[in-house]
N, CA, C and O atoms as a DFTB+ gen file, in Angstrom:
476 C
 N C O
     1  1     135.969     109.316     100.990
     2  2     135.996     109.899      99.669
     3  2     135.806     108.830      98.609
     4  3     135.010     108.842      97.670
     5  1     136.513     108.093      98.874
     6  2     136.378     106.628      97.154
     7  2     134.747     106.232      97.942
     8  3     133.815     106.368      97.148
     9  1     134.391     105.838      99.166
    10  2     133.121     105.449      98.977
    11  2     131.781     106.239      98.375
    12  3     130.669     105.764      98.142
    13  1     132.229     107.510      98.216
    14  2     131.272     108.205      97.589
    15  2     131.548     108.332      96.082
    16  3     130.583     108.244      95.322
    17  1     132.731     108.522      95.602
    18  2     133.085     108.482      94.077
    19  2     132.382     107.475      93.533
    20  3     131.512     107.749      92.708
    21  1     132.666     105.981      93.943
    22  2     132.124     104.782      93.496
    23  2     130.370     104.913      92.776
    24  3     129.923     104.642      91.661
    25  1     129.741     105.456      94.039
    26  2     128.187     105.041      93.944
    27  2     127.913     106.365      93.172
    28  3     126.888     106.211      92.507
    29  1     128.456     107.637      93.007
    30  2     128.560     108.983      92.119
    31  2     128.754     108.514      90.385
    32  3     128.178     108.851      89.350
    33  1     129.790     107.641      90.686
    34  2     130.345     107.112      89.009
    35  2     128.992     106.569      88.714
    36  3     128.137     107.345      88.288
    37  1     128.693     105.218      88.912
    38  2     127.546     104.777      88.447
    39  2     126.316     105.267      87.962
    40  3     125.618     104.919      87.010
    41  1     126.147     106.521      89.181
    42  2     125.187     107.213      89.077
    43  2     124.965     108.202      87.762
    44  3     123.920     108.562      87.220
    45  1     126.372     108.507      87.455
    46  2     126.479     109.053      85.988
    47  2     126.276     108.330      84.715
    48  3     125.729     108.699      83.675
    49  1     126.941     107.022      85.094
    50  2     126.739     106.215      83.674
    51  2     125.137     105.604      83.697
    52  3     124.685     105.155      82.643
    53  1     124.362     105.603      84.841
    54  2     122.725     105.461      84.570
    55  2     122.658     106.014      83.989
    56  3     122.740     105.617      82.827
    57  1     122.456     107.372      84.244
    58  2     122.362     108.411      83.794
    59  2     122.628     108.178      82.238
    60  3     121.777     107.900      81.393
    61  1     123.787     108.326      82.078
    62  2     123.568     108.135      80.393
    63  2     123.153     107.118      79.537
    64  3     122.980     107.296      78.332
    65  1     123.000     106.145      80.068
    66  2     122.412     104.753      79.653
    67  2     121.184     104.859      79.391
    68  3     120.592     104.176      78.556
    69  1     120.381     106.288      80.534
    70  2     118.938     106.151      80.390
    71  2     118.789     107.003      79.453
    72  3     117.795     106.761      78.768
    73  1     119.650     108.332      78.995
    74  2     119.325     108.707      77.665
    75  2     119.208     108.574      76.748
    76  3     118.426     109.095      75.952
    77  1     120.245     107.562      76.587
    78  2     120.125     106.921      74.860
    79  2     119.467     105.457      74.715
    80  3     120.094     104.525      74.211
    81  1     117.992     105.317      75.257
    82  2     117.118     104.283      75.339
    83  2     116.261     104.977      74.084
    84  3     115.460     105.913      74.070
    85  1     116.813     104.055      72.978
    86  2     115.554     104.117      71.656
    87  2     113.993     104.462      72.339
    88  3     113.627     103.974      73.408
    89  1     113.178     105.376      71.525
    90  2     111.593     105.298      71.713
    91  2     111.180     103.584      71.391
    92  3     111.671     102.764      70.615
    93  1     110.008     103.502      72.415
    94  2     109.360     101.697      72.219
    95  2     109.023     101.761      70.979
    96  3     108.722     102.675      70.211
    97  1     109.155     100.293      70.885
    98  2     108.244     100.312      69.626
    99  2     106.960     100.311      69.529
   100  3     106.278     100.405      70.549
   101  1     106.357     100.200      68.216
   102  2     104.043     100.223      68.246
   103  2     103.875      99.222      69.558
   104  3     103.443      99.615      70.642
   105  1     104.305      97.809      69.263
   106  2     103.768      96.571      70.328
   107  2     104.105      96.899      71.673
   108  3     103.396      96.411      72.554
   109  1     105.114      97.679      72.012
   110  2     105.302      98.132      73.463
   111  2     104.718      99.213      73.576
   112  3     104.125      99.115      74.650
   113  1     104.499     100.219      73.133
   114  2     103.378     101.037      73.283
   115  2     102.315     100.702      73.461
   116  3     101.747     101.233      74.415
   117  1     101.748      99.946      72.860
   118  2     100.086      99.130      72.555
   119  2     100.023      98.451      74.219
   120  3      99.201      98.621      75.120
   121  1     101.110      97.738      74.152
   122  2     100.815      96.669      75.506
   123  2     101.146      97.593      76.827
   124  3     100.665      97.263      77.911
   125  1     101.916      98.669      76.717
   126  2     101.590      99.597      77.997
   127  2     100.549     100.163      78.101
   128  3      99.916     100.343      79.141
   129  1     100.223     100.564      76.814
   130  2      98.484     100.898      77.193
   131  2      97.390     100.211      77.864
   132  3      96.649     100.624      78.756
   133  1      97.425      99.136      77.298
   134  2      96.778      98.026      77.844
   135  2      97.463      97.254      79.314
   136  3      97.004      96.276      79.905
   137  1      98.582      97.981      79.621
   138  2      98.717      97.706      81.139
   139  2      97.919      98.875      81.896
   140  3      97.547      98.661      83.050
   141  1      97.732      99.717      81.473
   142  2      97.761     101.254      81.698
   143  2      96.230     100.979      81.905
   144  3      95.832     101.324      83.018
   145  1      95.278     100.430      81.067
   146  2      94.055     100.611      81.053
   147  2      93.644      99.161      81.868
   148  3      92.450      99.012      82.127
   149  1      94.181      98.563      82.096
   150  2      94.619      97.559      83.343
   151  2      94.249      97.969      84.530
   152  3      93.231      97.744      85.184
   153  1      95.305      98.676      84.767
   154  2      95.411      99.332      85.955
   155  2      94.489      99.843      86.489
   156  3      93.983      99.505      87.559
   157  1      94.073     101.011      85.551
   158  2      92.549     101.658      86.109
   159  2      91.745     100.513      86.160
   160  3      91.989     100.129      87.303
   161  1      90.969      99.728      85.701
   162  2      90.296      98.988      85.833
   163  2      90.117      98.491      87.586
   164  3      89.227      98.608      88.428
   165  1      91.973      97.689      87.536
   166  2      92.066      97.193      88.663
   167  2      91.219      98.297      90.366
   168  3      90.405      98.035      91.251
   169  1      92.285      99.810      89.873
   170  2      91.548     100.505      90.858
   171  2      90.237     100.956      90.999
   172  3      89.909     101.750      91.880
   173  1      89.533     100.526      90.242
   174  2      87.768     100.826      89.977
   175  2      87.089      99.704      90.576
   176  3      86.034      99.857      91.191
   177  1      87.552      98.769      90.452
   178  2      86.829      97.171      91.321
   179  2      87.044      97.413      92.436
   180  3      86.146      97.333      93.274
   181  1      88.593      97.862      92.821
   182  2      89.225      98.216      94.044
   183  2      88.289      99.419      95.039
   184  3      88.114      99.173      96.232
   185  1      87.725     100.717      94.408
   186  2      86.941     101.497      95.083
   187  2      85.823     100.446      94.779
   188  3      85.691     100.007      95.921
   189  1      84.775      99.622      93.895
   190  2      83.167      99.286      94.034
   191  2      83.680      97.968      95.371
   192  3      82.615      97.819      95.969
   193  1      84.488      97.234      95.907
   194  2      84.807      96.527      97.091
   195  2      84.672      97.626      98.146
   196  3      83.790      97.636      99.004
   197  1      85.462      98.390      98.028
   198  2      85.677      99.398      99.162
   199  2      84.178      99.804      99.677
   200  3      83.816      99.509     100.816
   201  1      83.270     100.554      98.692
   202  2      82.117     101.081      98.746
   203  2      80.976      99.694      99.321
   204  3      80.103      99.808     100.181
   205  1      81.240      98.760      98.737
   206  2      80.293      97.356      99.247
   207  2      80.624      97.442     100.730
   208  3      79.713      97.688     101.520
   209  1      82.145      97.214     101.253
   210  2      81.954      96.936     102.450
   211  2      81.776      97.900     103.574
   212  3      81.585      97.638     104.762
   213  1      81.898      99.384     102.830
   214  2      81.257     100.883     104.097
   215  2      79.747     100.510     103.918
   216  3      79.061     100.595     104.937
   217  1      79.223     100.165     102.925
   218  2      77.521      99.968     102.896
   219  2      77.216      98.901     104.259
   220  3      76.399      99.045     105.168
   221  1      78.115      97.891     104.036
   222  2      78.015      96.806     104.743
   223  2      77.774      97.158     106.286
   224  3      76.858      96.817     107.034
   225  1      79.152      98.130     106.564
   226  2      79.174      98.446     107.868
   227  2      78.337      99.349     108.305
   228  3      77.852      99.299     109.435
   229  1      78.062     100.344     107.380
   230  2      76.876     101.057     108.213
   231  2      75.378     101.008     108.122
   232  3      74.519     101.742     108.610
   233  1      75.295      99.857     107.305
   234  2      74.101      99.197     107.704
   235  2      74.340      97.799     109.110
   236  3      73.363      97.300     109.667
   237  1      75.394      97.506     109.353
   238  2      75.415      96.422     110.644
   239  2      75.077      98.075     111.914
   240  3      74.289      98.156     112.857
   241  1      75.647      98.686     111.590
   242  2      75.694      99.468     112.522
   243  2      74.893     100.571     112.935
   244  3      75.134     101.224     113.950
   245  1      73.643     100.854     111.919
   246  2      72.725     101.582     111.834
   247  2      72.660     102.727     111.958
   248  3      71.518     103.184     111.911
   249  1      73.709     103.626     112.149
   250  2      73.688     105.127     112.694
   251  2      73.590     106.186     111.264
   252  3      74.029     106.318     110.121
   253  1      72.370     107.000     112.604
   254  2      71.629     107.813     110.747
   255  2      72.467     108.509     110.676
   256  3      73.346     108.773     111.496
   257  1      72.221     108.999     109.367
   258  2      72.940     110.182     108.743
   259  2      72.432     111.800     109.736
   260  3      71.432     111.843     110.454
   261  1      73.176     112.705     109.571
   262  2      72.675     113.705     110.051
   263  2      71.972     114.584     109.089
   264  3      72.214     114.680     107.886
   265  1      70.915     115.322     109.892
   266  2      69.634     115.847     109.155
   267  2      70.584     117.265     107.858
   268  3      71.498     118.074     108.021
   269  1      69.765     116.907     106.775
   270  2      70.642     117.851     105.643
   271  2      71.980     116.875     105.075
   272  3      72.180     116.937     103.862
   273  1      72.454     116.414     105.498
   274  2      73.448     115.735     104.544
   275  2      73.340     115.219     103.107
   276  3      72.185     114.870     102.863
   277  1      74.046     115.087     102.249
   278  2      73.851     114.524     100.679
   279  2      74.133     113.329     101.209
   280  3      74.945     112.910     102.035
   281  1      72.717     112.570     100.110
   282  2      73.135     110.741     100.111
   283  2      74.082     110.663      99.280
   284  3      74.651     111.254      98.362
   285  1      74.066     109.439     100.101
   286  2      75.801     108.611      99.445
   287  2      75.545     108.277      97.860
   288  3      74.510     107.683      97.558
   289  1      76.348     108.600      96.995
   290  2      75.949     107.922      95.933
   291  2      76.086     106.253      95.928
   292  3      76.893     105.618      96.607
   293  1      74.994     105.634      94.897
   294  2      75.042     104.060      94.683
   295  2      76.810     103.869      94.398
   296  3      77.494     104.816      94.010
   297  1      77.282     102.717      94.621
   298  2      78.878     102.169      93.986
   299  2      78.144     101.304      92.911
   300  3      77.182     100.536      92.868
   301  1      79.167     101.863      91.991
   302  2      79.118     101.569      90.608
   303  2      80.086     100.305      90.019
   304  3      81.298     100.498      89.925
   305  1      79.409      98.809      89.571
   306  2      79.972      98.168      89.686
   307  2      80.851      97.865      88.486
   308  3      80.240      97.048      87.798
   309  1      82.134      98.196      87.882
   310  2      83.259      98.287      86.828
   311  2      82.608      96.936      85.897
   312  3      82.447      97.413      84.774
   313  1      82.369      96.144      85.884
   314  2      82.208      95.010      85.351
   315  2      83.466      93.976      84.959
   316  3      84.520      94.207      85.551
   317  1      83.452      92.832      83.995
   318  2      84.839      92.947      83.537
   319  2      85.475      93.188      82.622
   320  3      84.850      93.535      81.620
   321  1      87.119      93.111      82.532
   322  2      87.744      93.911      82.239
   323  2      87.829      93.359      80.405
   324  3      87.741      92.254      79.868
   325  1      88.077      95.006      79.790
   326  2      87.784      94.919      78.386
   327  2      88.523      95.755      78.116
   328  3      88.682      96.625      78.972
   329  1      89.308      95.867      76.799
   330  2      90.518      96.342      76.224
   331  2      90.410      96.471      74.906
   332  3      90.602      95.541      74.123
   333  1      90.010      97.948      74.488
   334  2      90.004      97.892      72.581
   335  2      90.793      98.982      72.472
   336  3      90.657     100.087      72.998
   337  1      91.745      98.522      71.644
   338  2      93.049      99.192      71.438
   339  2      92.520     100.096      70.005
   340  3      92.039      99.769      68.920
   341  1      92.889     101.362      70.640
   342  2      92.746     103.006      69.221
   343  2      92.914     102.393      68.019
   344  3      93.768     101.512      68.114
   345  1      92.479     102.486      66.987
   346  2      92.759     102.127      65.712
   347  2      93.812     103.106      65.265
   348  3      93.931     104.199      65.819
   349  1      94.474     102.772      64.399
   350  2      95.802     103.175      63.784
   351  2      95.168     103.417      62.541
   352  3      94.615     102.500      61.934
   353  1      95.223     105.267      61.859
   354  2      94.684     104.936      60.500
   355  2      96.190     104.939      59.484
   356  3      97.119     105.698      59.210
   357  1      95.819     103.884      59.243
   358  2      97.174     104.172      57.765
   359  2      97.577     105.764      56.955
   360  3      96.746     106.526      56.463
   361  1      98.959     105.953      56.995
   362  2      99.408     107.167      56.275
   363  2      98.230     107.373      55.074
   364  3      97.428     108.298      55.202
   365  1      98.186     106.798      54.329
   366  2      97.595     107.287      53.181
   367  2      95.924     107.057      53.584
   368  3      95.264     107.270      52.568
   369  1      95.154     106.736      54.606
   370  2      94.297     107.339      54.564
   371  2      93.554     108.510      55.846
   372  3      92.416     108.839      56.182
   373  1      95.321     108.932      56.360
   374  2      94.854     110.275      57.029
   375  2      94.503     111.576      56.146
   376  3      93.741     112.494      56.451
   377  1      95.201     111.424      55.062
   378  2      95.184     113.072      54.398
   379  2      95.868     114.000      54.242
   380  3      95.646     115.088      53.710
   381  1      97.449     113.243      55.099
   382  2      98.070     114.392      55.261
   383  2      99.030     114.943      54.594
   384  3      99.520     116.044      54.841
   385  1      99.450     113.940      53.412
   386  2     100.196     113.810      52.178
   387  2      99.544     114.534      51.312
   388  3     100.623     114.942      50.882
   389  1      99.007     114.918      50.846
   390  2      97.578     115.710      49.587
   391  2      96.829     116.699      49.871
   392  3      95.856     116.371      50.549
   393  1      96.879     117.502      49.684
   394  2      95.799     118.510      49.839
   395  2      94.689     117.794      49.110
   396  3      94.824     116.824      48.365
   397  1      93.321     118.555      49.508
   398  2      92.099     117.900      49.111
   399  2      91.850     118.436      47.995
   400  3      92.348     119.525      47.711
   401  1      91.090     117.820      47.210
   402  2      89.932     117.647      46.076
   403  2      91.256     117.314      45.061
   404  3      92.304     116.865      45.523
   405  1      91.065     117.597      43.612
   406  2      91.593     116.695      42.725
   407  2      92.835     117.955      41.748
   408  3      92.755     119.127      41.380
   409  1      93.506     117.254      41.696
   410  2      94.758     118.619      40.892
   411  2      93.983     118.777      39.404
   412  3      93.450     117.990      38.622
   413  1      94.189     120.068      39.445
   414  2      93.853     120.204      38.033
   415  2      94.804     121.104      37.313
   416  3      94.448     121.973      36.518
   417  1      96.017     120.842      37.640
   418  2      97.535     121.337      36.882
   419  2      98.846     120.772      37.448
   420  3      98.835     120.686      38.676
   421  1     100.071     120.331      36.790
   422  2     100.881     119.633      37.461
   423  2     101.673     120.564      38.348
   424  3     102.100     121.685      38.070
   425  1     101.825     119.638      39.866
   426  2     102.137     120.932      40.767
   427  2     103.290     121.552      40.943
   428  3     103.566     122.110      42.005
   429  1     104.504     121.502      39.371
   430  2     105.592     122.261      39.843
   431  2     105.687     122.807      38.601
   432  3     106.731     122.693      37.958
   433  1     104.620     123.457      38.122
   434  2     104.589     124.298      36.534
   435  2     105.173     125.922      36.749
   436  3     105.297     126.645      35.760
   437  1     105.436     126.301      37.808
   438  2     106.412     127.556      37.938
   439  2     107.452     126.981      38.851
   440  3     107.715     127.778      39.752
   441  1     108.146     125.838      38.920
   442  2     109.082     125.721      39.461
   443  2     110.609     126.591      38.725
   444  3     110.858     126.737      37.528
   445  1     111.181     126.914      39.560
   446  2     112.684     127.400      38.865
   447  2     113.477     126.247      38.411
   448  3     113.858     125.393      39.211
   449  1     113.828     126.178      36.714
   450  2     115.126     124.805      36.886
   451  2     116.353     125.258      37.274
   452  3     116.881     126.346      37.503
   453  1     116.701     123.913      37.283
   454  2     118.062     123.952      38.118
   455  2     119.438     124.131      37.433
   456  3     119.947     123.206      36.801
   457  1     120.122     125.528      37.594
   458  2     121.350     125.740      36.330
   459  2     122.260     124.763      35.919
   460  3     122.944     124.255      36.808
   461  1     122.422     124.381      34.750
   462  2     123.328     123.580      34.233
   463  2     124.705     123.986      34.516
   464  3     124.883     125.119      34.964
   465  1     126.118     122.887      34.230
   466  2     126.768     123.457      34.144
   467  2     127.417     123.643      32.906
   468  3     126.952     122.929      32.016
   469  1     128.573     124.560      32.490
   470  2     128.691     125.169      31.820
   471  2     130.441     125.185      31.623
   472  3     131.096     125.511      32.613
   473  1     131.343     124.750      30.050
   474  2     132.567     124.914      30.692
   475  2     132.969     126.002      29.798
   476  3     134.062     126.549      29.944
């Protein structure tokens, strides 16, 4: 019984430790991306190797294809690796503060004021 409580407790306080992990910030976002687009990369060289060396072997080994089959497509070689990070447009020049084109009355001319008080 205590050997299971023990590794149960912990397991709870992960647990809450992993909830209250602040969102990353921009630079950790940015640089997971760029692990992220890493990665693929890595596995794209990883299949044009793969594809070089089945070419390899079944040309040492010569055995035809059977009649009607689709050719193999060419392997496509990734080149190297390149990383351009999304541009970020600044608040004020998404648009999303303003409605478009230009005011032509100030925009709280039927606003209700706010009652005074009164003794």
């Amino acid at each position: 019984m205590k050997a299971m409580l023990l590794p149960l407790a912990c397991w709870a306080l992960a647990g809450a430790a992993w909830a209250k992990l602040p969102p990353p910030t921009p630079e950790a976002a940015a640089k997971a991306a760029e692990s992220a687009a890493r990665a693929k990369w890595a596995g794209q060289v990883d299949a044009y190797r793969l594809c070089n060396v089945q070419d390899r072997i079944a040309a040492r080994f010569g055995q035809p294809r059977p009649a009607g089959a689709a050719p193999l497509p060419a392997c496509v070689d990734p080149g190297p690796f390149s990383y351009t990070p999304p541009e970020q447009k600044p608040i004020e020049a998404s648009a999303a503060h303003s409605p478009p084109g230009n005011a032509t009355s100030p925009p709280s001319t039927g606003a209700p004021t706010p009652p005074t008080a009164t003794r």
